[in-house]
C-alpha positions in Angstrom: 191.9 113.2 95.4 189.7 110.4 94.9 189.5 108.0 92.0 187.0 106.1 89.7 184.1 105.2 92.0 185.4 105.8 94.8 183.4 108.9 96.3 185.2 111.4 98.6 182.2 111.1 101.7 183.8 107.1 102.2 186.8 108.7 103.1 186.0 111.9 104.7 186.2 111.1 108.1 189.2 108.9 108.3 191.3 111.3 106.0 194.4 112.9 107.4 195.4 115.0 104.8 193.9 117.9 102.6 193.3 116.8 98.7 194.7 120.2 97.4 197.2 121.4 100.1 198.5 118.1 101.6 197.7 119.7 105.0 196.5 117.7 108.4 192.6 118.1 108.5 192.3 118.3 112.4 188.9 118.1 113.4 187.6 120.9 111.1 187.3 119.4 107.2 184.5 119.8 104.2 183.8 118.8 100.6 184.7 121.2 98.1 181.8 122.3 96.0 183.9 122.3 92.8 185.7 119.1 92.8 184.8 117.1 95.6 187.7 116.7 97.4 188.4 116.8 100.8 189.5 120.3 102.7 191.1 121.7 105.2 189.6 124.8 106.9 191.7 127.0 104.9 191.2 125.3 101.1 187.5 125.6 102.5 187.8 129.5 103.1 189.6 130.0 100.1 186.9 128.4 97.9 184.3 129.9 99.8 185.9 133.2 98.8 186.2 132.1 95.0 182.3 131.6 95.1 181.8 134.7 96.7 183.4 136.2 94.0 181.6 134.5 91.4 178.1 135.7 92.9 178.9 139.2 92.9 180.8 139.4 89.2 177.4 137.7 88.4 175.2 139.6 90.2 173.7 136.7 91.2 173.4 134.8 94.8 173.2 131.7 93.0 175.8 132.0 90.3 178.2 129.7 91.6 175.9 127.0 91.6 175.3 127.0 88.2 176.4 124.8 85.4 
């Protein structure tokens, strides 16, 4: 996970490792929406499916995007 002013994007690309699992990144890698950090394909999918969830309890395609 990043710290102080450091900003996750500085990182992304040289980054071997997933912030929340510790996994190898590969070629395949984004920022998470919530926190910023830097994921693997599969923290990506499983956050993608959190805000999927949030958008349908909501009833609202942009519910997860709210504050």
């Amino acid at each position: 996970m990043y710290k102080g002013d450091e900003m996750p994007i500085s990182t992304f690309f040289i980054q071997q490792s997933c912030d929340r699992c510790g996994g190898e990144l590969g070629e395949e890698r984004a920022i998470s929406f919530f926190t910023g950090e830097v994921l693997c394909k599969y923290c990506s999918a499983n956050e993608e499916a959190i805000r999927e969830k949030i958008r349908e309890q909501d009833g609202d395609p942009n519910a997860d995007r709210k504050t």
